[in-house]
N, C-alpha and C positions, 0 to 999 in steps of 0.2 A: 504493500500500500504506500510505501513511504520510499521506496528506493524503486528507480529505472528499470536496470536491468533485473532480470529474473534470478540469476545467481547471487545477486546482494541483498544483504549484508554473508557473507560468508560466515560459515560455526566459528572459523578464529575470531572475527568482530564481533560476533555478538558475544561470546565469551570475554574478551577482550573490554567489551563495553559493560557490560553488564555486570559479570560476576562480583565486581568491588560494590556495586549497588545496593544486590541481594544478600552479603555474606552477612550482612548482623540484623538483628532486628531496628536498629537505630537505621543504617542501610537504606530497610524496606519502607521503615516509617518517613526518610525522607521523600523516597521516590514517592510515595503515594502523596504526600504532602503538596509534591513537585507537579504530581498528576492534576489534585484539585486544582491548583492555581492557573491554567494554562484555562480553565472553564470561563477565566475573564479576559477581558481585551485589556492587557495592559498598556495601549495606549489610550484608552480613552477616557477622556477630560484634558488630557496634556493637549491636543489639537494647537491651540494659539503657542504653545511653547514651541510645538515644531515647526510650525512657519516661521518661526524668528532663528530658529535654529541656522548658522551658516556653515556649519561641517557640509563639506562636498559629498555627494551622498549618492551610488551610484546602483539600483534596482537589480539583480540581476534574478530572474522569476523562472521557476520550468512550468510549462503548458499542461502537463499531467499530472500540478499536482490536484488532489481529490479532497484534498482537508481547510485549504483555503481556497477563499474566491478569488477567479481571475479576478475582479474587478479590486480588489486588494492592492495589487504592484500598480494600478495608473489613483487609486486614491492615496498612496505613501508618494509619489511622482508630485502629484496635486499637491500634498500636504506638506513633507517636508521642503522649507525653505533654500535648499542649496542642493536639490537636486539637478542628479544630472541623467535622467531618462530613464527607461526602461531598454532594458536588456532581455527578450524572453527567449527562455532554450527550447525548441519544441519538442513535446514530448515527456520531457525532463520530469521528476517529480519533488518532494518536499528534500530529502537530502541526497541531492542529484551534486551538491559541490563538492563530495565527498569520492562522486564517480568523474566528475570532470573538474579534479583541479586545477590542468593546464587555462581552460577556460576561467576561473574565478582569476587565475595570477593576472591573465591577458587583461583582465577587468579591472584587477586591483593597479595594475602596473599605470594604464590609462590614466585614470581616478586620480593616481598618485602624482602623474605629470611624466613618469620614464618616458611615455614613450608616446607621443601625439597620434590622435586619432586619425 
């Protein structure tokens, strides 16, 4: 649901990811803790903050994912104040930057000024 290709995350990632999460009961009680809060849009009420915000700020969205709305990446475009466009991967899903790093660097590199658009 959350990753592109059909073979991610592999057993050593999620092993990798996970196992330090589950291993105590303190662990479990963050994750779940971690789980309720995600039920809220933690940007919202901040809206006027982030317009005035001028960190350059550059979208980069995949087109499959299923758990946010496209219309999400052109309302943070809108919102945040020192945006610099949308970027969408087609296809892509929620952690698609994990399957295409070279992609997020070309983005960051941009963003950052190395190397002009």
């Amino acid at each position: 649901m959350t990753y592109t290709h059909p073979s991610q995350p592999t057993d050593e990632a999620i092993e990798y990811y996970f196992a330090p999460l589950v291993r105590s009961a303190r662990g479990r009680d963050q994750v779940h803790a971690y789980t309720l809060a995600l039920d809220q849009n933690s940007l919202a009420g901040i809206e006027p903050a982030l317009k005035r915000c001028q960190v350059p700020v550059r979208i980069v969205w995949g087109t499959g994912d299923t758990i946010f709305s496209a219309s999400s990446a052109d309302y943070l475009d809108r919102t945040l104040g020192n945006s610099r466009g949308v970027r969408r991967v087609p296809g892509a899903r929620l952690f698609f930057p994990e399957e295409y790093p070279d992609l997020l660097a070309e983005e960051a590199r941009h963003l950052w000024g190395a190397r002009p658009r």
